[in-house]
N, C-alpha and C positions, 0 to 999 in steps of 0.2 A: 514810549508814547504816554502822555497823562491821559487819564482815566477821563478825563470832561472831552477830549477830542478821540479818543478810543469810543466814548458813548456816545460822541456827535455823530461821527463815521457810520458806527452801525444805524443808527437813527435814518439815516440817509439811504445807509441801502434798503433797510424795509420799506423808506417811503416810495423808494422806488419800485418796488416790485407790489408795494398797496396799487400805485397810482398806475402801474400797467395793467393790473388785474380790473382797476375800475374803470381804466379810459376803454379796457375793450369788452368789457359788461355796457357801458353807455355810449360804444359803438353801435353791437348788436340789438342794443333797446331800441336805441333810433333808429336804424333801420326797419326795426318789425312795427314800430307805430306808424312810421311815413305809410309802409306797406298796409298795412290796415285801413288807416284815412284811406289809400288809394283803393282798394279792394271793396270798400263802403261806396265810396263814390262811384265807382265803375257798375256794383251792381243796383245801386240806385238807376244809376243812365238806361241801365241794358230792360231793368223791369219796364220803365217807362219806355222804350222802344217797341219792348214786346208787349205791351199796353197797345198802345198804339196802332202797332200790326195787326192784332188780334179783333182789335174795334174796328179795323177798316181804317183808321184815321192815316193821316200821310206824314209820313217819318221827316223828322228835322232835315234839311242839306248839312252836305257837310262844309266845315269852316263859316258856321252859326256862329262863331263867337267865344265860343267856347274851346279847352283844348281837347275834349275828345273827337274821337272819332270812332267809326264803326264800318263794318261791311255785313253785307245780308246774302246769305244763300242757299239754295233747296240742297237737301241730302238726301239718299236713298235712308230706307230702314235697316238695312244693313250697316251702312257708316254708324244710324245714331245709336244701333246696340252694342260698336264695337268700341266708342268713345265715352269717355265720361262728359255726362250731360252740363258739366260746368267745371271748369278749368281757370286755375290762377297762375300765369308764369311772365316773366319778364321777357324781355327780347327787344331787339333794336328796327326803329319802324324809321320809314320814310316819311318827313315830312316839307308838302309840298312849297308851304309857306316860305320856310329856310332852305329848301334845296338841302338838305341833309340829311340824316339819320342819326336817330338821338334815342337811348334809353327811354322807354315805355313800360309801363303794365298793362297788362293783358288779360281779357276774362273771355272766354269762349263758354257759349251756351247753346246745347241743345235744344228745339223743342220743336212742340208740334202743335195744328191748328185743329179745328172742330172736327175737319174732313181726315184728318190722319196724316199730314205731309209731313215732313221735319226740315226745320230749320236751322242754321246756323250760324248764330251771332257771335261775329268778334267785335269786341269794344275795347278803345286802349286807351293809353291818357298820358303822356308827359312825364314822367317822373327824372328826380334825380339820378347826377354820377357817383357812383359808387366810388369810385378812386377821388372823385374831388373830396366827396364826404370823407373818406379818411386821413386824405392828407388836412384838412383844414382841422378836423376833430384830432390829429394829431399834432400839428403846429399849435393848438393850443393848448393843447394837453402837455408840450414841453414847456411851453410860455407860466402855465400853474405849476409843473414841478418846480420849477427852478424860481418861481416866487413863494413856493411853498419854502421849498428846501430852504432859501435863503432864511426865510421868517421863522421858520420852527426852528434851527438851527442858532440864529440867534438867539432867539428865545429863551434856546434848552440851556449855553452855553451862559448866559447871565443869572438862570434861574441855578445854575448847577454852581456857578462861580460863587453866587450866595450863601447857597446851601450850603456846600464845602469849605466853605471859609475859617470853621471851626479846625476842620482838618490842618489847612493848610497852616495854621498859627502853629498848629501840633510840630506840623516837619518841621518848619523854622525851626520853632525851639530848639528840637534835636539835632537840627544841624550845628546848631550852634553851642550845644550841649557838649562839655568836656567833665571828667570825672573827676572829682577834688579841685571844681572851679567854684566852687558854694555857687550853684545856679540860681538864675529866681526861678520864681513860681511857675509851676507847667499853666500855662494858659489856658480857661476851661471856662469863660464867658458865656455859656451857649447855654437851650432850653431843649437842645434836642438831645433825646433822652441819651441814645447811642454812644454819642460824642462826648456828651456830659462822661458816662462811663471808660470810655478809653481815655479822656483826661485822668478821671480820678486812678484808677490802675495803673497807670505814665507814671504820676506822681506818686503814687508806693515804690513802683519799680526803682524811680531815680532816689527817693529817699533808702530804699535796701543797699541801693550800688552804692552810696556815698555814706553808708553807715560802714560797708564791709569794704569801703577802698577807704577810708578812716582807721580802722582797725588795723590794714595790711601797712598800712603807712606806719600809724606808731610803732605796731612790732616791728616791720624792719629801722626804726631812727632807734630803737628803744634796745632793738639786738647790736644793730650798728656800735654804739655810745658804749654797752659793755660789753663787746668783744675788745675794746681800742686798751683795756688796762689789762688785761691775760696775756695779749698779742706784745703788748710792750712789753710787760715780764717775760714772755719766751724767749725773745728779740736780745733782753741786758745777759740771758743764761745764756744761750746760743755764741754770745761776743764771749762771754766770760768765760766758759769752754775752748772757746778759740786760740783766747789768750794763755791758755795752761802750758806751762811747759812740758808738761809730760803729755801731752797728745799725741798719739800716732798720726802719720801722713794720712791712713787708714782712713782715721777716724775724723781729721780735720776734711776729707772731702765729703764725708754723707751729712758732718754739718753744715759746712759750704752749700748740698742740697735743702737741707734742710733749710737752713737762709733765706736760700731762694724762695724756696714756696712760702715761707715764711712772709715775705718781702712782696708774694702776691696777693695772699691773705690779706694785709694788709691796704695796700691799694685797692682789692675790690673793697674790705670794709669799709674806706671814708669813701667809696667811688657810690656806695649803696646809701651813707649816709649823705653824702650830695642830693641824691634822687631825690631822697627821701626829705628834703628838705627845700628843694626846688616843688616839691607835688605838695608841700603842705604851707606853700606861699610865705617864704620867709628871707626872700628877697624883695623888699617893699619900695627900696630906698634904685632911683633911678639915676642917669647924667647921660650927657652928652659923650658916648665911650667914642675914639678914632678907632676904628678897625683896623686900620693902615698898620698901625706901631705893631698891633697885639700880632698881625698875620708875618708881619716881617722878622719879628723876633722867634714866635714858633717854630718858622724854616729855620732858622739858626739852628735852633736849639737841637730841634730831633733831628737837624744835621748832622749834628755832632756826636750825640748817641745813637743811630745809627747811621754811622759811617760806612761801615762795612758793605753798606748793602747796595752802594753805591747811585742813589738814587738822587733824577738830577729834579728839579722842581723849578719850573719857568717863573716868573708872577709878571704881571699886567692889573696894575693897582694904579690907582689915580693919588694925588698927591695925599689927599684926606677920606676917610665915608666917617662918615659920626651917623652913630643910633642913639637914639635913646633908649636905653638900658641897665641893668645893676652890671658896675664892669666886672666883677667877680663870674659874673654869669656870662658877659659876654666874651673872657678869656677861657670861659670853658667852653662856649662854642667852637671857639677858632680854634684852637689848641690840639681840641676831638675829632677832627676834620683834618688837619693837616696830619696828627697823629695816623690818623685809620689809613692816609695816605702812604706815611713812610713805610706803616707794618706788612701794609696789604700788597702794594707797588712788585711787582717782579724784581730780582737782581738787577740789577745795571736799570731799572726801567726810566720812563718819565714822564712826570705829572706835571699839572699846570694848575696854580690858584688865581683865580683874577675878578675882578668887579666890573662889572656893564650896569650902568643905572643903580639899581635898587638892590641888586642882585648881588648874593657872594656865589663864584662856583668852583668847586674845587672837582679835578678829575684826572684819571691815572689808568696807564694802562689793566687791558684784563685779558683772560682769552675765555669767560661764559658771564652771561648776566645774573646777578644776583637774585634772590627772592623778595620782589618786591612787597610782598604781602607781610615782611615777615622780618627783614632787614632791619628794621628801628625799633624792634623788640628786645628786653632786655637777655643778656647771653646768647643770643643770637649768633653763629658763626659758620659761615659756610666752608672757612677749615680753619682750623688751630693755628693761630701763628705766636711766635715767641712773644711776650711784651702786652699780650691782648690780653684784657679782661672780659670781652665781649658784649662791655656795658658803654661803650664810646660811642658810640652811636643811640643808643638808647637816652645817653646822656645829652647830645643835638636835639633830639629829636623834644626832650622834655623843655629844654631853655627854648626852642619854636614853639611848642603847646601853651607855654608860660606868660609870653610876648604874641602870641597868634600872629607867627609868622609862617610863609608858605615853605615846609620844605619836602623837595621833591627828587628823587630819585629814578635815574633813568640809565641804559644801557645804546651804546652809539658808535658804530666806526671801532670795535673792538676797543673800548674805553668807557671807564664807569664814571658817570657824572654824578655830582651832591650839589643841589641849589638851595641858596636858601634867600626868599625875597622879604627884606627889610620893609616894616612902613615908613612912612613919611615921615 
């Protein structure tokens, strides 16, 4: 998940659990103020009744116009020691008017006259439902989350889009960042202090990597280049021992090995000097290659040197695909693929190279999936086979890095697949 909708998300649950905590603080407010206003008013009504009482004067009727109401009654001295002489409580009263019964407050007051009697005044009033007050303070209280939410959310999500922007130049780059591509410049526009600093660090970093994959390059073109005249002199003594007439059987077969490794030596040297010459951009020169010819003549080939192994290869090739690219580079793609094919393929097995749209794919039996992490690394092998250098793949993988082509490896149906997709 990105970090600006991981920060939106939380943002929202806090707002939520802010705006429960305040919708039911300015529940309970509201209710204890109504109830006050009401508890004011009631014992306003109730003094001026007991006013009134007390002077002799004649108490309002009831349904004056007003919504209170009241009742008046003698009490023993007993009752008004055993009560509190004024009381606040709610309760549901009858009223005549409506034929109903509807939430009230209620103030009940003790008292007494000159002579000692005691009296008992209830006065109520009308008040709100409690359940309507919360559902309505609650239907609105969802109606502001979710204009809130909506608003702060945007908000956060354009103020952050802004902010971050310095960042997000940063990934690009390095997405697009490959090592011995002479990059440009790490992009580092910004005033904020932070970001300022992680550009400029970036840019040491990729400046150290492409000093010390500089370095690893020449030495290996520079090791490559003079192993190739030592490797040839072995190669002419090797023959020229061969050719002796007094050689033992003996001794002509440990030269025979010796040949061999000889003979491998040599292949990974210019296999290394390839690399090494592909990663330091000196294939400049492009054309219109037919892939067609190069894949069709491949299957020949390593048909023929290995025969043995009896391996059948399907294809499914359209009449042309043309790349643009160095054909040098682009017979070592095909070549490296159909190769890794013949070596890798089981006895008797069988492969299939074919083109769909853009796409070359080449694939062959297996019975485990490969290390994807780890497969298009140079000597790379998950076993030993005769004829491998372990850099064929390595060497794909660098003419795709080269041309920023996609290629992709994958495991399917006990079969290992190699795509590799062309641009336009």
């Amino acid at each position: 998940m990105r970090l600006i909708y991981r920060i939106a998300l939380r943002l929202g649950a806090v707002l939520l659990l802010l705006m429960t905590l305040w919708a039911a603080l300015f529940y309970y407010a509201m209710v204890d103020e109504i109830r006050d206003e009401a508890d004011d008013s009631l014992e306003d009504y109730s003094s001026m009744l007991i006013t009134r009482m007390l002077s002799g004067e004649m108490l309002p009727e009831q349904g004056d116009g007003t919504n209170n109401s009241f009742t008046l009654r003698s009490v023993d001295a007993a009752y008004a020691a055993a009560n509190d002489h004024l009381r606040y409580h709610d309760e549901n009263i009858y009223i005549p008017e409506k034929r109903e019964h509807e939430p009230a407050r209620v103030l009940t007051t003790i008292f007494s006259d000159a002579e000692g009697r005691y009296y008992e005044l209830r006065v109520a009033t009308p008040t709100f439902e409690k359940e309507d007050l919360f559902e309505a303070v609650l239907g609105w209280i969802v109606v502001l989350y979710v204009a809130l939410l909506i608003i702060v959310l945007a908000v956060t999500i354009i103020i952050f889009r802004r902010s971050l922007q310095p960042l997000y130049d940063l990934l690009h780059w390095l997405d697009a960042y490959r090592p011995g591509g002479k990059p440009s410049p790490v992009p580092n526009n910004t005033d904020v202090k932070e970001f300022h600093r992680l550009g400029v660090a970036l840019q040491q970093a990729v400046e150290r990597s492409e000093e010390l994959f500089e370095r690893q390059s020449h030495f290996i073109g520079n090791a490559s280049h003079e192993l190739q005249t030592p490797l040839a002199i072995i190669g002419n003594r090797v023959e020229w021992l061969l050719d002796s007439p007094s050689i033992t059987e003996e001794e002509a077969g440990e030269l025979f090995k010796i040949q061999n490794t000889l003979s491998r030596a040599v292949r990974l040297n210019k296999t290394l000097l390839l690399l090494t010459k592909i990663d330091n951009g000196q294939f400049p020169e492009s054309v219109d290659v037919d892939i067609v010819p190069i894949i069709r003549e491949s299957v020949e080939s390593y048909g023929d040197v290995y025969e043995e192994r009896e391996v059948h290869i399907s294809q499914s090739l359209p009449a042309e695909f043309k790349a643009r690219m160095n054909e040098s580079l682009a017979t070592t793609l095909v070549t490296n693929l159909v190769k890794n094919v013949f070596v890798h393929t089981p006895q008797g097995g069988a492969a299939q190279v074919s083109i769909s749209g853009r796409t070359l794919q080449v694939s062959n039996a297996g019975s485990e999936p490969l290390d994807k992490e780890h497969i298009f690394e140079r000597f790379y092998q998950a076993s030993r086979k005769k004829g491998s250098t372990g850099l064929g793949l390595a060497l794909v993988a660098a003419v795709c890095r080269y041309y920023n082509l996609r290629l992709e490896y994958f495991y399917s149906d006990g079969r290992h697949h190699f795509e590799v997709e062309f641009s336009e």
